[in-house]
N, C-alpha and C positions, 0 to 999 in steps of 0.2 A: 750651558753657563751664560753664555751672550742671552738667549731671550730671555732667563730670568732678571739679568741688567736690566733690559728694556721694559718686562712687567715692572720692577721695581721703580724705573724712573719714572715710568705713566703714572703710577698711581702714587708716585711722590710728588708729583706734578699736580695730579687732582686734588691731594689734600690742601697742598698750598695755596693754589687755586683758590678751594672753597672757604680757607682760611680769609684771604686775602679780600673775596668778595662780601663774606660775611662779616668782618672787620669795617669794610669800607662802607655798609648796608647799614652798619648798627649807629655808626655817624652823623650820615648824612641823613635816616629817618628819624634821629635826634633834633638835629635843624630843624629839620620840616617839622616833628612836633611842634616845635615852640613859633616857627612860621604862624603854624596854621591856628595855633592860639594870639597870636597877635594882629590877624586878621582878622580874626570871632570878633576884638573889639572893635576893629575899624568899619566890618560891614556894618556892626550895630548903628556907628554914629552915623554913617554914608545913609544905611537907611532912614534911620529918623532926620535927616535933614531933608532927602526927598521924598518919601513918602511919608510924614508926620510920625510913624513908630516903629520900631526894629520887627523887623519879619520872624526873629528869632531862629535857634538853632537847634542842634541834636549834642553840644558841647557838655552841656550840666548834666551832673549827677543825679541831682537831688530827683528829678523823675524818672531815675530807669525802672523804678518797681510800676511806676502808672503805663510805661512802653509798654510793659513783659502782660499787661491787662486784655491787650488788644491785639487779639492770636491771627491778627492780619498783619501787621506790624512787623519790622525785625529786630531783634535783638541786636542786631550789630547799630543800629544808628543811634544807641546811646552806649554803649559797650567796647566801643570800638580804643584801644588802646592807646591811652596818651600819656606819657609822664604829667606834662605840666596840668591835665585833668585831674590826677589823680590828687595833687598839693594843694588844689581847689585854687588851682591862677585862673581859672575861665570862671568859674562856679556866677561870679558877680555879673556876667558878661551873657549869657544865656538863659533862655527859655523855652517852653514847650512854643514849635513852630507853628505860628499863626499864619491862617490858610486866608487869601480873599482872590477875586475874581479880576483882579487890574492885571496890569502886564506890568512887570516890573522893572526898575530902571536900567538893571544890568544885562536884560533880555532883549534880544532885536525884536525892534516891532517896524520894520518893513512888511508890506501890504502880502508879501507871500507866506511871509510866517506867522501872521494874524487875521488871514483870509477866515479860520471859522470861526473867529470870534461874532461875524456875522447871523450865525444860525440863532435861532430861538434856544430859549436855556431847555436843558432838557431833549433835546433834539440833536446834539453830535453823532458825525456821524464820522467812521475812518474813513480814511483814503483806500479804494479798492479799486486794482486794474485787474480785469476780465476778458479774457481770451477763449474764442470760442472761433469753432468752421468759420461761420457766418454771424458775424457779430450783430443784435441784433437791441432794442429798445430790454429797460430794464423789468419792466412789467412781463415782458413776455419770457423771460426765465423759470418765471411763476409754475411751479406745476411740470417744468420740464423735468423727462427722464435723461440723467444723464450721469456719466462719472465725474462727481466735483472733487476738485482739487486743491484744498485750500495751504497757501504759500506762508509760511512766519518766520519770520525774519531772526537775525540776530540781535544782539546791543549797538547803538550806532549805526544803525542804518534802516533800508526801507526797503521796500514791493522791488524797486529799481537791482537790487540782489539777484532777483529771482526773474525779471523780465529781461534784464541786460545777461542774463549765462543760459538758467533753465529753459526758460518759453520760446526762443530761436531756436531750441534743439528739437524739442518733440515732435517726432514723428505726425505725417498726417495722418497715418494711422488710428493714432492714438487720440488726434484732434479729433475725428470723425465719435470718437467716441466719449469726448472727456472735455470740462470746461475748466478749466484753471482763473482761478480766484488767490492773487496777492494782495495781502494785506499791508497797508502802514500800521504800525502796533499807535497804541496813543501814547504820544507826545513826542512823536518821532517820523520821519518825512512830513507827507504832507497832510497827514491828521492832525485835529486838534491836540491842544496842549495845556491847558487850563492849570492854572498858577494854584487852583482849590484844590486839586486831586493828590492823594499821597500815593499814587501809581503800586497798587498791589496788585497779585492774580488776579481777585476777584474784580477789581477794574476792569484789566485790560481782557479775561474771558466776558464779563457785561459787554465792553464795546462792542465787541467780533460779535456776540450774539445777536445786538439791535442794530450791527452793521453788515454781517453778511448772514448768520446765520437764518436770522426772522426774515428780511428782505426777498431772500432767492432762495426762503423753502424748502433749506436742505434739510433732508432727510436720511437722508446717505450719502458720505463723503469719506474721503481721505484725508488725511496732512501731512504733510512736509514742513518739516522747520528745523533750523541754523540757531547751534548754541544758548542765547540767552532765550530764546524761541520756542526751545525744548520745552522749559519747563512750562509758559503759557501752555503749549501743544500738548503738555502731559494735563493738566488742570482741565481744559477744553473737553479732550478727551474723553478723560473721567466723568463728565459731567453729563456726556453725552452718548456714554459707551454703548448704548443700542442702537445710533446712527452710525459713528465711526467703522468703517470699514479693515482702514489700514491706518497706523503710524509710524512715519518715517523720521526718525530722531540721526541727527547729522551733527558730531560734535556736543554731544547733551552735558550739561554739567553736574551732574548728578555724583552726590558725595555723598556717602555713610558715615555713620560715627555711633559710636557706644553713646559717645557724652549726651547730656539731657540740652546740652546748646546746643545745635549742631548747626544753627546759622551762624554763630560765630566761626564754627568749623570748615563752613564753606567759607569762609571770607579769607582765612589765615590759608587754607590750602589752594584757593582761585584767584586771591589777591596779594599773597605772601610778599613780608614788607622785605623786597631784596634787589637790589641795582642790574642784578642779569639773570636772564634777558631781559633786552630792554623792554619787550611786548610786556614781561611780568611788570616790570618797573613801573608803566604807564598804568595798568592797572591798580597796580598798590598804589601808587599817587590819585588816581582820579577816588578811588575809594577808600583811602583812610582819611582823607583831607574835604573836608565838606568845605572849607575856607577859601583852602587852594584851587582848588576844584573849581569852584565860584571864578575864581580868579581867570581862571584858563576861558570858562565859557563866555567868559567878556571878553577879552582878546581875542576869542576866536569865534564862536558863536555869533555876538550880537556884531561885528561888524565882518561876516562871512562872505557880504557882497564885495569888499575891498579884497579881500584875502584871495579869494575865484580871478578878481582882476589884475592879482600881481602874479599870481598863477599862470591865467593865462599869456601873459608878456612873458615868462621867465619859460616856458613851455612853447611859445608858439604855437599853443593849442586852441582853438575857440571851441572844443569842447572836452570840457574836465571829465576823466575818467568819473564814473559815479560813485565809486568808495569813495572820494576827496567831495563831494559834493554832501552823502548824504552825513558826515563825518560831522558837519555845524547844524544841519537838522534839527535842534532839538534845543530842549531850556537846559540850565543847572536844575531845578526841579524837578524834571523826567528824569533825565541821567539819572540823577543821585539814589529818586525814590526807585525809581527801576532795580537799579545794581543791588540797593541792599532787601528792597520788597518782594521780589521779583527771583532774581539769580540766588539771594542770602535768604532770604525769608523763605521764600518757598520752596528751598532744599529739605524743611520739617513737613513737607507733605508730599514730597514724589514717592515715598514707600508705598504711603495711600493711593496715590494715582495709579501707580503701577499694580497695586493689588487688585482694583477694580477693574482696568485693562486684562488683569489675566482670568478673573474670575471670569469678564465677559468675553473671552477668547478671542480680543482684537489680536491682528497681527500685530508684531511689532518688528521694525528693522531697524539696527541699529548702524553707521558707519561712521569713522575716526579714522585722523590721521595718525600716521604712528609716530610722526614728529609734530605732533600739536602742544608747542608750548604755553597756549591757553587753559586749554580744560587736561589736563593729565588723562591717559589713556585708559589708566584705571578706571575711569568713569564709566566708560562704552563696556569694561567686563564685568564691574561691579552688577551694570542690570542686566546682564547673563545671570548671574549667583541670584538677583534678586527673579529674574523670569527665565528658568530655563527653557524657555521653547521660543524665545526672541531668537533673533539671528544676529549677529553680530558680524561685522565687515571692518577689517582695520587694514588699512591701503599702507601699503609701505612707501616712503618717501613723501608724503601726503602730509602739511599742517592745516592751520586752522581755518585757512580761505583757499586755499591748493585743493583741499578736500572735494571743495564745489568747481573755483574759478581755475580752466583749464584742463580738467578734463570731464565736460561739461557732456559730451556725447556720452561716455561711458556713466556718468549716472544718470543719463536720462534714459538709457536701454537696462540699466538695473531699476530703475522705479517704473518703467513701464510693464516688464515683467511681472514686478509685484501688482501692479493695478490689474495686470490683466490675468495673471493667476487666480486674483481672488473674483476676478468678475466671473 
């Protein structure tokens, strides 16, 4: 009789709970609509006062049938749910987003975060850090036999992921036999960033290819990639499924749906507009709100060397852990188009990618946390249903950067395994 009390009170508890959060969600993403439409107007005038005309936005209706034209494109960055959208209070206030090549006024243009503006048009190249026995000039890669290893990253962040946990772990073993190649994705660490790009796969698979793939001649390789990382690594792959060896998807975001959206699907289930947990929260904010959003990347972003500086006074650190470092990395531009090109948009092609991986009998491994309040764990068994001969790994007590950062040996002896099973 007592334990049924106690089921009863918990789960009287949980309704209330989700009562109470849900209540408090449906408010305060009330506000923030109407915020983030009252900002639509302000960026407009801010821009046309500094740079002579509004850069425009994803806020108006009137072109979501010209979006839905361009099957690179996602459906959430005009679809994306707003009251005050839908009574036409922006409609006067927006336009299809006009692309140009300047740095923008609300983007840090300190000499580290505009270094390749430098290159010749046409010549960007990523940020690649390379780890080999004997490191050696980039020419003489050329033509080498070896097991490459190519590194991709998450949302928010860089190569520094994967040389600050992974690359201190691996065995020399495994050095002797294998070259590890991390990537910066574009518009993020210390690759270019270009204000013209609307950052889709088919971008950021082009970069990696005229930045590591063509350069160093692989032929045969692996990959490794963290969350938003996945799904370039799944595109990449597909494209190149008679090279690829093995792929190692860590945290993949990968969502099904009947519906014929199903990037708006991945938005409402990756970014779901709800105050807890917070990680969710910061997500639905950074991606429902292109205004707001805007807003944060100026206060944080463009003045990031101040921010590092009160950092380190308030830490005693002079050197910032690198999640806080590569966290301002990046424009509102990448962000934005990233989260909804990238993670929302190209959720309508990971069936594809996968089907091509299976047809070509790549490996795949799959590993999740089982407390990853990021990507839902369904995600990691969904591509079991979708590839039954993947393998699936789900770590108990393990979230969305636990997965990798701390226990950093034990997944470097489960991917060495895999590299060396299939070698």
């Amino acid at each position: 009789m007592q334990k049924i009390s106690v089921n009863f009170s918990e789960k009287w508890l949980q309704i209330t709970s989700e009562i109470l959060i849900s209540s408090a969600s449906a408010v305060v993403f009330l506000f923030l609509d109407l915020l983030d439409a009252i900002f639509c107007v302000f960026f407009k005038l801010i821009d046309e006062f500094f740079e002579g005309e509004s850069s425009g936005c994803y806020c108006s209706i009137e072109n979501e049938e010209e979006s839905d034209c361009d099957n690179e494109l996602s459906n959430t960055l005009h679809k994306r749910r707003n009251l005050f959208r839908g009574i036409g209070f922006r409609r006067n206030f927006s336009s299809r987003r006009k692309l140009n090549e300047n740095v923008r006024w609300s983007d840090c243009s300190c000499e580290n975060c505009i270094s390749w503006m430098g290159n010749i048009a046409g010549e960007l190249k990523l940020h690649v850090v390379v780890k080999e026995i004997q490191p050696v000039n980039l020419e003489d890669f050329k033509g080498k036999k070896a097991e490459n290893i190519v590194f991709l990253h998450g949302f928010l962040s860089s190569s520094t992921f994967w040389t600050e946990t992974i690359f201190p772990y691996v065995s020399e073993d495994a050095m002797q036999k294998c070259r590890l190649l991390a990537v910066d994705l574009l518009g993020f660490g210390k690759s270019p960033k270009p204000n013209n790009c609307l950052y889709t796969v088919k971008d950021h698979v082009e970069m990696i290819e005229s930045s590591v793939i063509q350069p160093f001649e692989l032929n045969s390789f692996h990959i490794v990639a963290h969350s938003m990382g996945c799904v370039v690594a799944l595109a990449l792959a597909a494209k190149h499924s008679h090279s690829v060896r093995s792929i190692t998807l860590i945290a993949p975001p990968y969502v099904t749906s009947t519906k014929e959206d199903i990037s708006l699907t991945a938005l409402n289930k990756l970014a779901a507009r709800r105050l807890w947990p917070p990680l969710l929260f910061g997500s639905s904010f950074m991606s429902w709100y292109e205004h707001l959003g805007r807003c944060v990347c100026y206060i944080i972003c463009k003045n990031h060397r101040i921010w590092e500086g009160i950092l380190k006074l308030l830490t005693w650190n002079r050197n910032l852990h690198f999640m806080a470092i590569d966290l301002t990395r990046h424009t509102h531009q990448s962000a934005w188009h990233t989260m909804h090109n990238v993670i929302c948009g190209g959720a309508k092609f990971m069936d594809k990618y996968l089907e091509t991986l299976k047809i070509a009998k790549v490996k795949i491994n799959v590993i999740q946390g089982s407390r990853d309040q990021v990507v839902p764990v369904e995600c990691s068994k969904n591509i079991k249903m979708k590839v039954p001969n993947a393998e699936v790994k789900i770590v108990d007590n393990a979230d969305h950067t636990s997965i990798i950062i701390g226990r950093e040996k034990e997944l470097c002896n489960d991917l060495e395994k895999l590299w060396g099973s299939i070698c």
